[in-house]
N, C-alpha and C positions, 0 to 999 in steps of 0.2 A: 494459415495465420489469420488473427483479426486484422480490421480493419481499424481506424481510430477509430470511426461512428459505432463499432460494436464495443471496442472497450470501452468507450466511454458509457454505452447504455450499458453495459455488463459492470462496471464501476457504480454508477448510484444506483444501480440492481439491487449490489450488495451491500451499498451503504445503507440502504433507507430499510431491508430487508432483516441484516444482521443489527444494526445500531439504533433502529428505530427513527433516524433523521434524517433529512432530506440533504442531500447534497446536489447541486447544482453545476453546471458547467462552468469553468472558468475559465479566464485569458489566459494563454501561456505565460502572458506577463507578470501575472499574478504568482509566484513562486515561495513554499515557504523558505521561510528566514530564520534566524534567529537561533535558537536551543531546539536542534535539530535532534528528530527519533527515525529511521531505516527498517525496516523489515523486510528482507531477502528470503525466497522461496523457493528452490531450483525444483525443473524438470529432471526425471529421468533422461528423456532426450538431448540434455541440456538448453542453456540458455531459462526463464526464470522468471518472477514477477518480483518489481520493488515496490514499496509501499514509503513514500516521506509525509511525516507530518511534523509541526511542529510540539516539543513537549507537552506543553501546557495542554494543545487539542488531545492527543494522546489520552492526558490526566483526566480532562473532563469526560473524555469517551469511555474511559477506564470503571469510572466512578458509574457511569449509566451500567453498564454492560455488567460490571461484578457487584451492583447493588450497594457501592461502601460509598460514606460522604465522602466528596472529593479532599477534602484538607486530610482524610484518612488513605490516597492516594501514595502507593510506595512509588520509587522509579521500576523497580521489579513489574508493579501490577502496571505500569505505562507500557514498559517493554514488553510482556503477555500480551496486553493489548494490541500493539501494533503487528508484532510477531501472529497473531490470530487471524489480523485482516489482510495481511500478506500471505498468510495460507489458504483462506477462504477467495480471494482474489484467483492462486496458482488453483486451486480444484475446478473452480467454475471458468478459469482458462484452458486448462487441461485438455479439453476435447479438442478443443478450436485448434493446438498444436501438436497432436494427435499424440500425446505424450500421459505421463500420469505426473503425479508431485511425488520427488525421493523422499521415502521418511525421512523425520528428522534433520530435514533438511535447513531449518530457519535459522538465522543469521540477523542478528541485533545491531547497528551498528548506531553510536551517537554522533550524526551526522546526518549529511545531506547525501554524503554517498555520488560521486563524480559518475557520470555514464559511463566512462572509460575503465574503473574501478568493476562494473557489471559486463561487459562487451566487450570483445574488439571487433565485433561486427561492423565491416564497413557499413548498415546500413542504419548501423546503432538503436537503439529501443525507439519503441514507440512508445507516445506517451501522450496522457490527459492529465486534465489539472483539475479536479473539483473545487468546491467551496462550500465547507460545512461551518457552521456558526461563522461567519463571517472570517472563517481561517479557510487558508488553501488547502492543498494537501495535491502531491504530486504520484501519481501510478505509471510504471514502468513497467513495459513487456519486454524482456530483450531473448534476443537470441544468443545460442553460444556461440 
């Protein structure tokens, strides 16, 4: 299993990697809010990576990554988006849990998505918090 010091270098790995932008560490305190996006990714093994960020970050990231002005942002192309970096999150965790990613396994949710909702793992997910354009964005590793 990681460590949080891996997920988190493994988290702006693949922010700045796949999205082109720098994400940074943030306080746990730092939580998104608001008009909440989820991206759920299961292990074969079970247990799974989440992905939270708020809509809006979602749109903007949507709009870099599929090339369309952001006011031509659908909510579909926000959820693609999210759904993409909660996959690309579960592959490059994959080894570390000696597991693979189930196809077709991503899960959309409009929400912040409870831990308890992902787990009942007494030892509950582990998690980082980035900070991409001055929005948070929360990464969960849980076990089943």
């Amino acid at each position: 299993m990681l460590t949080a010091n891996q997920l988190l270098k493994l988290a702006c790995t693949v922010w700045s990697e796949f999205l082109g932008v720098t994400a940074l560490p943030a306080a746990p305190d730092l939580v998104p809010s608001g008009d909440l996006v989820t991206g759920v990714v299961y292990f074969q093994a079970g247990g799974g990576v989440a992905v939270t960020l708020g809509r809006m970050t979602a749109r903007q990231l949507a709009s870099k990554v599929f090339m369309i002005p952001e006011d031509e942002v659908t909510h579909q192309d926000a959820d693609d988006l999210t759904g993409d970096l909660a996959t690309i999150f579960a592959n490059n965790a994959a080894a570390h849990v000696h597991s693979t990613v189930k196809a077709n396994s991503v899960v959309i949710h409009d929400s912040g998505l409870p831990d308890q909702r992902l787990s009942n793992h007494p030892d509950g997910p582990l998690m980082v918090w980035l900070e991409s354009h001055d929005q948070p964005v929360l990464v969960r590793l849980f076990q089943a």
